[in-house]
C-alpha positions in Angstrom: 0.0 0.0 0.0 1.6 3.5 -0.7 0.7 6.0 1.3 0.6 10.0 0.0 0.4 12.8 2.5 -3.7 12.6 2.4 -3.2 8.7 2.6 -0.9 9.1 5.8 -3.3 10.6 8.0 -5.7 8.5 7.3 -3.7 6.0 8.0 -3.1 7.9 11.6 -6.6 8.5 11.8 -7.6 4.8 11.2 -4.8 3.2 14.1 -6.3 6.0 16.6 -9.5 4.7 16.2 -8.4 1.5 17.2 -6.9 2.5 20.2 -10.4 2.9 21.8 -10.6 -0.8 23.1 -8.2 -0.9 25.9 -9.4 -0.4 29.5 -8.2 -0.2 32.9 -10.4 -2.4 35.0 -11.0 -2.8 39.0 -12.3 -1.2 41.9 -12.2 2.0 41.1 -13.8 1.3 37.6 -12.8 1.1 34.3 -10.9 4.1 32.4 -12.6 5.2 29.6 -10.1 5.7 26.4 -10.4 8.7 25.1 -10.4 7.9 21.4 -8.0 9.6 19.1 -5.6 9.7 21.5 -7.4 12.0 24.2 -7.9 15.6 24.7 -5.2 17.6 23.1 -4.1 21.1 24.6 -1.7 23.4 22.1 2.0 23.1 23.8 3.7 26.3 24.1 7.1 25.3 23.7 6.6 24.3 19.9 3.5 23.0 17.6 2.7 19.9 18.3 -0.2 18.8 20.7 0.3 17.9 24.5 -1.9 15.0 26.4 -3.3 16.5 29.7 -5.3 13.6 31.3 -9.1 14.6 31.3 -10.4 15.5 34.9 -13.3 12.8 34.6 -10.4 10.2 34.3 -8.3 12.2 37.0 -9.7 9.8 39.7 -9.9 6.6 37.9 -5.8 7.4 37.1 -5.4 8.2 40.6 -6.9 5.0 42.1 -5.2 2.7 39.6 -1.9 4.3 40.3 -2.3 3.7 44.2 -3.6 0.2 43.5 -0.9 -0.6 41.8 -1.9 -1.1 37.7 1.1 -1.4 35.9 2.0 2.0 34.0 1.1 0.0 30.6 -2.0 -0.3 31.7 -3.0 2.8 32.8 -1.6 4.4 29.3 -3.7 1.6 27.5 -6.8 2.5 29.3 -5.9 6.7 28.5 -5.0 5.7 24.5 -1.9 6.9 24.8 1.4 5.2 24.3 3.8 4.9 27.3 6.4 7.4 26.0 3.3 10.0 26.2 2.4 8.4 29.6 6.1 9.1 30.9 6.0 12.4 30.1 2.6 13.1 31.6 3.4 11.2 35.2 6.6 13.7 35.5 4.5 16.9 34.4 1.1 16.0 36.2 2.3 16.7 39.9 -1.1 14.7 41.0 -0.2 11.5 39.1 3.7 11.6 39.9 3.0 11.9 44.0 0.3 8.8 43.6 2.8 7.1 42.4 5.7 8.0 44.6 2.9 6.9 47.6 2.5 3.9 46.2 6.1 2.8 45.8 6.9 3.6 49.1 4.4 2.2 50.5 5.0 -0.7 48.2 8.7 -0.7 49.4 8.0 -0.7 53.2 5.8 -3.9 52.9 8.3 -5.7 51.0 10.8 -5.1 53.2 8.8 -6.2 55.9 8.1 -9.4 54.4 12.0 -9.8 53.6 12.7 -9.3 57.1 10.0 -11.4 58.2 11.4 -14.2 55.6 14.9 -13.5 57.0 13.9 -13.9 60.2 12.3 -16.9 59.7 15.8 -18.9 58.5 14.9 -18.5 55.1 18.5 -18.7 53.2 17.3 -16.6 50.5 15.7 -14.2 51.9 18.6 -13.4 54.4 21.4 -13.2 51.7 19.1 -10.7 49.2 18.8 -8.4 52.4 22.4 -8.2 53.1 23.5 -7.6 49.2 20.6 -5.0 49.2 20.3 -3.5 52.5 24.0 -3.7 54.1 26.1 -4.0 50.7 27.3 -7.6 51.2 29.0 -9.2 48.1 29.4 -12.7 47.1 33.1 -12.9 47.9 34.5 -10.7 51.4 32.9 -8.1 53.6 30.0 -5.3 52.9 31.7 -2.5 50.2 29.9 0.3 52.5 31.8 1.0 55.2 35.2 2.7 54.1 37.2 0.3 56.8 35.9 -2.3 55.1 37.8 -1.9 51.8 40.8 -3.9 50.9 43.8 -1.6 50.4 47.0 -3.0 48.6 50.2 -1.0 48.4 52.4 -2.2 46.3 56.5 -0.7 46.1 58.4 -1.5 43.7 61.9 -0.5 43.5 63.6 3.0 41.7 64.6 2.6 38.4 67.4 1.7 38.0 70.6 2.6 35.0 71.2 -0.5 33.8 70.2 -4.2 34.1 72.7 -5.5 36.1 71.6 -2.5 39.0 68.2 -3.5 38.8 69.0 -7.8 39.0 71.2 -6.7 42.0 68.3 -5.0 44.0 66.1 -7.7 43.1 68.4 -10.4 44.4 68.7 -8.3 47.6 65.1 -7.8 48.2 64.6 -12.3 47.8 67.1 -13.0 50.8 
């Protein structure tokens, strides 16, 4: 199929009418896609449109970020692709500090569960806490703590003017 300027965005057209189908589903309800991509506001910085993420679907984003939705999801339930998706969770301060909640929140129970795990004599879970949480390494002690480097010095003798010089130091330095 060859494609001329009028042909491409139909062709455009045609793929963001398919983009209607996805939805984010669960307690909070199913995003609606916005069709075409969603609203569009004019971007100051330059011509091309900017995705702001409509305030009926403000709450429904909100909820599937703290419930934990994977970020694919959520951009597949908008219409939009997750490059657009990345740039709107940095710029939409509402969407970035759900998410932010959420991970911490997320963290702290994992690590609870890790610690409970270690605790409990699990082998596992008691090595993947000290390589992440104290800096352990398969081979010596944690690389945290300064003392606990390994330093090496190493002297080696002066150079020396000829050959003979330098096989005499050497010989000294082996008895």
């Amino acid at each position: 199929m060859h494609l001329d300027d009028d042909g491409r965005d139909e062709h455009r057209a045609e793929h963001r009418s398919q983009a209607t189908d996805h939805r984010v589903e669960g307690e909070g309800g199913a995003l609606s896609p916005m069709g075409g991509g969603g609203p569009m506001a004019l971007d100051p910085r330059s011509d091309r449109r900017k995705y702001l993420i409509p305030n009926k679907d403000i709450g429904t984003v909100l909820d599937a970020c703290r419930r934990g939705v994977s970020e694919v999801r959520i951009a597949r339930g908008l219409g939009i692709n997750f490059r657009t998706w990345q740039r709107v969770r940095v710029e939409d301060e509402r969407v970035g500090s759900a998410l932010a909640e959420t991970r911490t929140l997320e963290e702290d129970e994992l690590v609870s569960l890790l610690m409970d795990k270690a605790r409990g004599g699990e082998t596992t879970a008691i090595i993947f806490a000290l390589k992440g949480r104290h800096g352990y390494r398969d081979h010596g002690t944690p690389t945290v703590a300064a003392e606990a480097r390994v330093n090496v010095t190493i002297n080696l003798p002066a150079a020396s003017a000829t050959v003979e010089d330098y096989a005499r130091v050497i010989e000294g330095h082996a008895s």
